[in-house]
C-alpha positions in Angstrom: 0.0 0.0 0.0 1.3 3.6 -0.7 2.3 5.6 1.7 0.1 9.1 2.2 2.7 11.1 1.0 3.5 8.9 -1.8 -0.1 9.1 -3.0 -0.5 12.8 -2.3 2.4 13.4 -4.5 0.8 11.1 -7.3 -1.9 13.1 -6.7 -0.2 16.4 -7.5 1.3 15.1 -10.6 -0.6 15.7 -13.9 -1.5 13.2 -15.6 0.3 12.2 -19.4 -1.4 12.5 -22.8 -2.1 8.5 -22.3 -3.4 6.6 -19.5 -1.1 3.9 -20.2 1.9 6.2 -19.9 1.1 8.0 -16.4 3.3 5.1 -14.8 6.1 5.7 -16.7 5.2 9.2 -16.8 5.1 9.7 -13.0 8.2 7.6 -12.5 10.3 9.9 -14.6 8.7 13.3 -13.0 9.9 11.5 -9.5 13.2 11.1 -10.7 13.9 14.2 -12.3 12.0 16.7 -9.4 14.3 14.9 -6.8 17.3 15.2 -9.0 16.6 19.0 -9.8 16.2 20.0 -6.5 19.4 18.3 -5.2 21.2 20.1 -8.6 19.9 23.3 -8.0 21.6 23.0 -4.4 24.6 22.3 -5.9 24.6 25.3 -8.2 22.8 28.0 -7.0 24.9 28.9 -4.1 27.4 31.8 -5.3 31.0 30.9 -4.6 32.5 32.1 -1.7 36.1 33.1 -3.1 36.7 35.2 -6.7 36.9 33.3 -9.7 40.0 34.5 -10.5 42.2 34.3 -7.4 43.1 30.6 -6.1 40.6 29.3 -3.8 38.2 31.0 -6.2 39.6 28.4 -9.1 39.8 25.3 -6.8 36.4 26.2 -5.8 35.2 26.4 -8.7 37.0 23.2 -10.4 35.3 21.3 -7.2 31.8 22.4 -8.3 32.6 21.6 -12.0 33.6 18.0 -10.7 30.7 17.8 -8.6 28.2 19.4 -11.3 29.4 16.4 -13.9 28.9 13.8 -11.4 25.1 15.1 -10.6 25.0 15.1 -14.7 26.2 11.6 -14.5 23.3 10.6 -11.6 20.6 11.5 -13.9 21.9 9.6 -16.9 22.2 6.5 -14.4 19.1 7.1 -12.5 16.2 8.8 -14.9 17.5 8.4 -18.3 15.5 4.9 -18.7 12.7 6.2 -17.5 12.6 9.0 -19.6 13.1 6.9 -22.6 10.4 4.4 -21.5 7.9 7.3 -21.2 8.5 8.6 -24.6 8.3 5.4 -26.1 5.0 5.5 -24.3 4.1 8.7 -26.0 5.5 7.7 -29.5 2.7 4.9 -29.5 -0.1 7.3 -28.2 0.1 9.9 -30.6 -0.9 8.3 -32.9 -4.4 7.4 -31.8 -5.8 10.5 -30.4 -7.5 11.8 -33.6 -6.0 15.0 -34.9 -2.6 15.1 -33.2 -0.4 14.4 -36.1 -1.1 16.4 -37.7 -1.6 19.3 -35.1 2.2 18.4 -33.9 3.2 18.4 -38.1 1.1 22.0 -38.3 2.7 23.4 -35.1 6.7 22.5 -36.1 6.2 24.1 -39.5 4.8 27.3 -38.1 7.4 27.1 -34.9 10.7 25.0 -35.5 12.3 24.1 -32.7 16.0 24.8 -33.2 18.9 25.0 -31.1 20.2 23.2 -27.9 18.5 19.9 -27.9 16.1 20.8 -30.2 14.8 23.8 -27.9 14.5 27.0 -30.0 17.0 29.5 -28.0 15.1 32.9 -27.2 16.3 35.7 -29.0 16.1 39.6 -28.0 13.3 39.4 -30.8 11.4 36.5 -29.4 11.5 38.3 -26.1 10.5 41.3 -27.5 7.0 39.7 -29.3 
C-alpha cells in the first residue's frame, strides 16, 4: 500500500497525454523533481572566493567536478525512465485523432531549433 505522502504526491502530478503512460510518466517526474532539486543545491549557491584568485579556481573546479557527477546521476538514474515514457508517448500519438497532424502544423509554423532541439530565445522572441 502507498504511503500518504506517496499518494499525495501522485496526486499532484498531472496526468500524461495516455493513460497507459502515467506510470512511466510519473516515475520519470519523481526522478527528475528529486534530481533537480538536489542540482539546483549544488549550483545556485554563489562561490564564496573570486573566480580569478586561487581558492576562487579550486572552488570552482570542485563544483565543475561535482556538477558532472550530478550530470552523470541523472543519466544513471532517470535516463530509462525517460526513454520508457517517450516510447509510451511515440505509441499514443498516434491514436488521439488529430494530433499528427496538429504536432506536423505546429513544427512548421514554430521550428524548434537550437540546444537539444529547444529553439533559444532571441532579443526578438523576447520582444513579441
Amino acid at each position: 500500500m502507498a504511503s500518504p505522502q506517496h499518494t499525495l504526491h501522485l496526486a499532484t502530478q498531472a496526468s500524461s497525454l495516455s493513460p497507459t503512460c502515467n506510470p512511466s510518466k510519473h516515475a520519470f517526474d519523481t526522478c527528475f523533481n528529486h534530481w533537480f532539486k538536489s542540482y539546483l543545491l549544488l549550483v545556485s549557491p554563489p562561490l564564496q572566493h573570486p573566480i580569478d584568485t586561487p581558492k576562487g579556481k579550486t572552488e570552482r573546479e570542485q563544483r565543475d567536478r561535482l556538477i558532472k557527477q550530478k550530470k552523470d546521476e541523472y543519466d544513471t538514474n532517470c535516463a530509462t525512465v525517460y526513454k520508457e515514457y517517450q516510447e509510451c508517448l511515440t505509441a499514443a500519438i498516434p491514436t488521439k485523432e488529430g494530433l499528427v497532424e496538429m504536432l506536423a502544423q505546429a513544427r512548421a509554423e514554430e521550428p524548434l531549433h537550437g540546444w537539444g532541439g529547444i529553439k533559444v530565445a532571441t532579443k526578438d522572441d523576447l520582444g513579441r
